[in-house]
C-alpha positions as CSV (number, residue, x, y, z in Angstrom):
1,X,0.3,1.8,16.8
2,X,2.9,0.9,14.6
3,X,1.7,2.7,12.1
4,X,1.8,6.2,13.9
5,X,5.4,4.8,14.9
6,X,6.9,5.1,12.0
7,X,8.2,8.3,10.5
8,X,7.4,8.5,6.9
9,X,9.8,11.1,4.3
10,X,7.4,12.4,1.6
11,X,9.0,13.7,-1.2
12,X,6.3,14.5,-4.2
13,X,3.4,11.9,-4.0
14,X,3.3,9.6,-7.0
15,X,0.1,8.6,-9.2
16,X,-0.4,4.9,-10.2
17,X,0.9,5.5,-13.9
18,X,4.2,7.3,-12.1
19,X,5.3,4.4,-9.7
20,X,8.1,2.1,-10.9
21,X,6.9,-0.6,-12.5
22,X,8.8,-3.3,-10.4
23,X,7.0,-1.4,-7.5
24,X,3.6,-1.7,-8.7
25,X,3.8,-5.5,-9.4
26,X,5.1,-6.2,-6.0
27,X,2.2,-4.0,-4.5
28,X,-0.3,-6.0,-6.5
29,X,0.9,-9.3,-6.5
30,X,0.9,-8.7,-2.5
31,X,-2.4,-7.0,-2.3
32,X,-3.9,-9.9,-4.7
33,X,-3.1,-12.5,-2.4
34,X,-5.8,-11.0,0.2
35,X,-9.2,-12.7,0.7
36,X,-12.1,-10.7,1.6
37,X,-11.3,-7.2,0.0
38,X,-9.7,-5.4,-3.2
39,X,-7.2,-2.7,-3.0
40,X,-7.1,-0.3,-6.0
41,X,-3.6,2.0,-5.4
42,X,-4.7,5.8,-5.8
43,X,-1.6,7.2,-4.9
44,X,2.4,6.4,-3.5
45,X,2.5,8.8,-0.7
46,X,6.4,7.8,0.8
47,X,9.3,5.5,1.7
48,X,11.5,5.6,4.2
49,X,13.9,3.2,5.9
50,X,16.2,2.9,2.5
51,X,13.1,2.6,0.2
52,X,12.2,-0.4,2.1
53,X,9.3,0.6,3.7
54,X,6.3,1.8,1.1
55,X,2.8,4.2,1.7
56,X,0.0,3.7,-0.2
57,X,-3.3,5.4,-0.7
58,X,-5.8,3.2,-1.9
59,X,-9.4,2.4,-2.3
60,X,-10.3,-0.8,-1.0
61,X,-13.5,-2.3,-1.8
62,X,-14.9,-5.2,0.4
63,X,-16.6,-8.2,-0.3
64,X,-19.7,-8.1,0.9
65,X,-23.3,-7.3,-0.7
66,X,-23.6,-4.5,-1.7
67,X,-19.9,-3.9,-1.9
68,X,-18.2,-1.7,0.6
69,X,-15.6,1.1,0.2
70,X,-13.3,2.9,1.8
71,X,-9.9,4.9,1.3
72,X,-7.2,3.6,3.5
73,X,-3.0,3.6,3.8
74,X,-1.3,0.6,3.5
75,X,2.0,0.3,4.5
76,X,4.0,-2.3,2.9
77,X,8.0,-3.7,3.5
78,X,10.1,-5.1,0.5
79,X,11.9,-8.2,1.5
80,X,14.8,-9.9,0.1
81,X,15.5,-8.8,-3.3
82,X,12.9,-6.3,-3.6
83,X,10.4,-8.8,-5.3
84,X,8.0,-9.4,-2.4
85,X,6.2,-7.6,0.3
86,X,5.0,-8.2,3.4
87,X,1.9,-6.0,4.9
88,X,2.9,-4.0,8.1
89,X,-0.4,-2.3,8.3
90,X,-3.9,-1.2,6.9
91,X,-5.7,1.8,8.3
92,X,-9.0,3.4,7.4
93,X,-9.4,6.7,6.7
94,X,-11.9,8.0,9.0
């Protein structure tokens, strides 16, 4: 997959409250914008392509009944000016 493709360079995971702000408002204005599931970020795991590329660890919640959750890595890419994301890929953690 894609995913496994790409080489990610971890430096020291961030928590939530350590991510630049400008960062986290990208992540959840992007993640908002899904139907069907919530994403809760739990931890920025790494960049790489000239901090365009972003990992996430996250809970995601789905919206079924009862509710569903599961930790996964979402991998997001900053476009333009750094204000907007698009979603590369989503993987479970098994």
């Amino acid at each position: 997959s894609l995913h496994d493709a790409l080489p990610i360079y971890f430096t020291k995971p961030l928590q939530p409250n350590d991510v630049p702000k400008d960062l986290a408002a990208v992540f959840e204005k992007t993640m908002n914008s899904l139907c069907g599931a919530s994403y809760k970020m739990l931890q920025l795991s790494g960049s790489q392509a000239g901090a365009r590329n972003f990992l996430f660890i996250c809970e995601q919640t789905l919206v079924t009944n009862p509710p569903v959750r599961h930790y996964v890595t979402v991998l997001l890419h900053l476009e333009g000016a750094g204000d907007k994301a698009s979603i590369v890929n989503i993987a479970r953690f098994y």
